[in-house]
C-alpha positions in Angstrom: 3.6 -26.7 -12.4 4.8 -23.2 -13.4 4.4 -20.7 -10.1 2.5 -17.4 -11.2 4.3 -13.7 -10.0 2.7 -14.0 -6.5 3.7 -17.3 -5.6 7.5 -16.6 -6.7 7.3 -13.1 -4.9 6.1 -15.0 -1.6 8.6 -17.3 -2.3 11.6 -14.7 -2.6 10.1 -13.0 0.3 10.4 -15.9 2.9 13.9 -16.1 2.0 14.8 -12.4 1.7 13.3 -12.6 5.3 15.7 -15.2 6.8 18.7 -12.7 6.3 16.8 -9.8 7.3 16.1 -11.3 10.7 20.0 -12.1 11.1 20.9 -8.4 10.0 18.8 -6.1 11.8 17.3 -8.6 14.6 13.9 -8.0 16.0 14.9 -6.2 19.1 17.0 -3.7 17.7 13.9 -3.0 15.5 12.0 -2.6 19.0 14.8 0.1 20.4 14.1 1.9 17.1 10.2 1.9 18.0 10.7 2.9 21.2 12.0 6.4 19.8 9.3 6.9 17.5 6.4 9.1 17.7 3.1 7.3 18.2 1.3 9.8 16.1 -1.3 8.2 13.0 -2.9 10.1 10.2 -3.3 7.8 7.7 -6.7 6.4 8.4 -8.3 10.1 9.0 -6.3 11.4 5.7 -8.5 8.7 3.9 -11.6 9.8 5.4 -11.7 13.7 3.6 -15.6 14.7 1.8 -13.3 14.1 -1.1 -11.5 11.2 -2.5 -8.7 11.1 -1.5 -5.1 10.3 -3.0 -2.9 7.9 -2.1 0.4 8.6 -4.3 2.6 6.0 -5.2 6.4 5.3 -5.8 7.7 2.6 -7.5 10.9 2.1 -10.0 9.9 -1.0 -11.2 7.2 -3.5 -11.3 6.6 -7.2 -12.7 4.1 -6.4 -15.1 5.9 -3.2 -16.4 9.5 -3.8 -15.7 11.5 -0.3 -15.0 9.4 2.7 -15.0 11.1 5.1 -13.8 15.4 5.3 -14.6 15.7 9.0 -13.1 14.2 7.7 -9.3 14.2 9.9 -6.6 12.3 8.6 -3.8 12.7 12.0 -2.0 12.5 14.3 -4.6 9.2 12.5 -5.9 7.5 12.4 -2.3 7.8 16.0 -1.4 6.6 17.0 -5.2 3.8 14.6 -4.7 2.9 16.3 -1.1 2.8 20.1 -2.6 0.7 18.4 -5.5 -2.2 17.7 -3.3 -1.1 14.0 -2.6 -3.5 13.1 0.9 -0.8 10.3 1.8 2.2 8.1 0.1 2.7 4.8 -0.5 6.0 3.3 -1.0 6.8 0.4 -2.5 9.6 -1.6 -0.5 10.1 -5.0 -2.1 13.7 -5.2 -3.5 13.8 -7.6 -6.3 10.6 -7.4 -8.2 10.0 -3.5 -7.4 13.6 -1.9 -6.8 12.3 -0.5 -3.0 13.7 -0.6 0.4 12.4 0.1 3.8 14.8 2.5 4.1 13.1 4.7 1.1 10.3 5.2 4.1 13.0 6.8 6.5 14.4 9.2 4.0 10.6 10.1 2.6 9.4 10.7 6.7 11.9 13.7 7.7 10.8 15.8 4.1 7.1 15.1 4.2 3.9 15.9 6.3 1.6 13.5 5.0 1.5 9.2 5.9 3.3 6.7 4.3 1.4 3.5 3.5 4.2 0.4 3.3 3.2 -1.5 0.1 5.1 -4.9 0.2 4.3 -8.4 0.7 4.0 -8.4 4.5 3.8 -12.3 5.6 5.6 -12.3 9.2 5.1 -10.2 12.1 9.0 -9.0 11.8 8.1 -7.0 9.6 5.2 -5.0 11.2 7.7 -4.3 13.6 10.1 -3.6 10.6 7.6 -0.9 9.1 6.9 0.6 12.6 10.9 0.9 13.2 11.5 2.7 9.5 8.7 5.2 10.4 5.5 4.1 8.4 2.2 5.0 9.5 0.4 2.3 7.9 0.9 -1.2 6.1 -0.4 -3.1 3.3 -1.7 -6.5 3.7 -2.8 -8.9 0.8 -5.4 -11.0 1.9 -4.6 -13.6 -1.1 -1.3 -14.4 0.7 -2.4 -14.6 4.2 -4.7 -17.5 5.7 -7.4 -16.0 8.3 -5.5 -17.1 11.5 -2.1 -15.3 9.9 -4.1 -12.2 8.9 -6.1 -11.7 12.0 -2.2 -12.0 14.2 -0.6 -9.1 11.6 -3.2 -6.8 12.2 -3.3 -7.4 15.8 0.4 -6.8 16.0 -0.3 -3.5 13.7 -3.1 -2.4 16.4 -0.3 -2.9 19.4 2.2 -0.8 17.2 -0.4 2.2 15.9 0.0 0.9 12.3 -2.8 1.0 10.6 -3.7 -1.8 8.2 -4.8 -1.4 4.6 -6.1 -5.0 3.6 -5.8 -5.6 -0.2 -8.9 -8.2 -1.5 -9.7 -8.9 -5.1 -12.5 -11.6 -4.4 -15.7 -11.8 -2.2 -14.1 -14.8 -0.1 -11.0 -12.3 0.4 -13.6 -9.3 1.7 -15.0 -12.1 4.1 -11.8 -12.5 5.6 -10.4 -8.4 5.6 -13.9 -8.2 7.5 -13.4 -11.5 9.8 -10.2 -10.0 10.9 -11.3 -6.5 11.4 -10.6 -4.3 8.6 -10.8 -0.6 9.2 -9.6 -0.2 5.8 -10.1 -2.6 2.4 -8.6 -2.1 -0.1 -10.3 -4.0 -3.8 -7.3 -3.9 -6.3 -8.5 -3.8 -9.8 -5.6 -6.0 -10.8 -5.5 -9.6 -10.2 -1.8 -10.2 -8.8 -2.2 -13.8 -9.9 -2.2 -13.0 -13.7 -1.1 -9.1 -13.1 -4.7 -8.4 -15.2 -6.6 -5.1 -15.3 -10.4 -5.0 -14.8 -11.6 -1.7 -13.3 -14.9 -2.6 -13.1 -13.7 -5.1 -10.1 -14.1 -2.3 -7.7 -17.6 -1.1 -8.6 -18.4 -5.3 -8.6 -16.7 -5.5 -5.4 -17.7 -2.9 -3.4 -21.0 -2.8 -2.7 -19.9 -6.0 -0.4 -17.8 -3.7 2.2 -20.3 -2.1 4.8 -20.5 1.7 5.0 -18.1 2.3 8.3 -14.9 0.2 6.4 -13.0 2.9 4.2 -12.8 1.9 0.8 -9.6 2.3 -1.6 -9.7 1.4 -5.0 -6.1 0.4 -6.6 -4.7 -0.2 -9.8 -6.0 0.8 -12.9 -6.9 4.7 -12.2 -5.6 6.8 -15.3 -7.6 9.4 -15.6 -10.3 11.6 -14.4 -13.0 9.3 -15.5 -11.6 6.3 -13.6 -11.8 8.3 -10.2 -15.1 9.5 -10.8 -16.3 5.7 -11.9 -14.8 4.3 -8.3 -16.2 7.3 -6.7 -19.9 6.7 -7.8 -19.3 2.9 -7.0 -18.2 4.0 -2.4 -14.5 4.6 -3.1 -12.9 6.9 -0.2 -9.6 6.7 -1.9 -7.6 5.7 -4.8 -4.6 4.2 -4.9 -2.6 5.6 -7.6 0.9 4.6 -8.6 1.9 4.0 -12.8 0.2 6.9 -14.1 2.1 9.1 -12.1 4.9 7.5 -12.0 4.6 7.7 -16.0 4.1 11.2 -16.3 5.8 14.0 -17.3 4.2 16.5 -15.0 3.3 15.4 -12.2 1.4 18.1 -10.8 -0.7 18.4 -13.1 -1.7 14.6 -12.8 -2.6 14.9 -9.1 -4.7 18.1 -10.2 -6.3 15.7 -12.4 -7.0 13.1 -10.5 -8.0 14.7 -7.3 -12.1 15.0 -6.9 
C-alpha cells in the first residue's frame, strides 16, 4: 500500500535522525544548553488582547514544492519582526521543506521575538536539539505521536523551558494534546495526511479546547477575512506561513493580517 506525505516524512525522519545522533551526539547538544539563556516568551507573545502572528519561513513544501528561490532566512525574520510579526516559526526539515536547525541560530542573534521549531519532532534528541540551536518553543504533531510518546516530549520540553505547540486536526487528537498537558493547541486547517485545506476545521474544532489552552489556528489564513473567521471561532493566534512567503510586500501582509 502507497504511504501518504506523513508517513514518508516520518519515515525520512527516523533515518535522518540515526546520522544526526552520530554527528552532533546528545551531550555536546547538552554543553550547548548549558550556555543558553533560560528566558521564554513564546507562550506570553501568544497570549496579546489581539491575535496574534506567528510568521513563518519556509522555501519549500510538499504540497507546493519551491516557494520561495530568493530565501533569506535572516533577511526574512528581521523584516517579519519590524512588520509586527508577535513570534517566528521556522521550518527545519531538510528534504521535504529545504530548513535546518541551524536557520534557528542565525534568525536568534537578529531578532527579539520567539522562534517556534516547526518539524516533525518524534525523539527526545531533538528537544534537546531545538533547546541547543536556541528555539523557544517546538511543534509537536499529535497525528505522529502515540499518548505515552507525546506526554515524554513534552515532559522533556518542560525540563528544558521549551514550550510546546501541539498540532491536532481531529477531536481524538485534542483528547490526547489535553491528556498530555497542552498549554498550547494548535488545530491545523490542513489535513497532513492528504495536504487538504478546510478552514472551517478550526471553527469545528475549537470549541473542544477549554478556555485556559491558547488556541492557534494554522494553515489556510490568506486574508483578512480568514483571521477574523478563526478569531470569532477562540483563536489566540494564527499561524501564517505561504501567504507571506508568496507575497510581494511583505509588510503590508502582516498589516493585513494582524487584528
Amino acid at each position: 500500500m502507497k504511504k501518504n506525505i506523513l508517513e514518508r516524512i516520518v519515515e525520512n525522519k527516523k533515518k535522518e535522525l540515526k546520522y544526526r545522533k552520530k554527528e552532533f551526539p546528545l551531550e555536546k547538544l547538552k554543553v550547548r544548553i548549558r550556555k543558553k539563556n533560560n528566558k521564554n516568551f513564546f507562550k506570553s507573545a501568544l497570549k496579546r488582547k489581539n491575535v496574534s502572528l506567528i510568521a513563518e519561513l519556509k522555501r519549500k513544501s510538499p504540497s507546493l514544492g519551491l516557494i520561495k528561490q530568493d530565501f533569506d532566512h535572516t533577511k526574512i525574520a528581521q523584516k517579519y519582526e519590524e512588520s509586527g510579526a508577535d513570534a517566528i516559526s521556522v521550518l527545519t526539515d531538510k528534504k521535504f521543506f529545504q530548513g535546518n536547525i541551524e536557520f534557528i541560530e542565525d534568525i536568534k542573534n537578529r531578532i527579539n521575538i520567539p522562534i517556534l521549531r516547526k518539524d516533525f519532532i518524534i525523539d527526545s534528541y531533538q528537544v534537546y536539539e531545538s533547546k541547543a540551536f536556541g528555539a523557544d518553543a517546538i511543534l509537536l504533531i499529535a497525528a505522529i505521536l502515540p499518548l505515552n510518546k507525546l506526554k515524554e516530549l513534552k515532559q522533556v520540553a518542560d525540563e528544558l523551558n521549551l514550550d510546546c505547540l501541539i498540532e491536532v486536526n481531529s477531536y481524538s487528537e485534542i483528547e490526547a494534546a489535553i491528556d498530555a498537558g497542552a498549554e498550547i493547541i494548535g488545530i491545523n486547517n490542513r489535513d497532513l495526511k492528504t495536504m487538504e485545506i478546510d478552514i472551517n476545521t478550526f471553527e469545528n474544532l475549537s470549541r473542544h479546547i477549554p478556555e485556559e489552552i491558547v488556541k492557534v489556528s494554522e494553515s489556510g489564513i490568506f486574508s483578512r477575512s480568514d483571521v477574523l473567521k478563526v478569531k470569532l471561532a477562540g483563536a489566540d493566534a494564527v499561524l501564517v506561513g505561504t501567504s507571506l512567503m508568496t507575497s510581494k510586500n511583505i509588510e503590508k501582509k502582516i498589516r493585513e493580517l494582524k487584528i
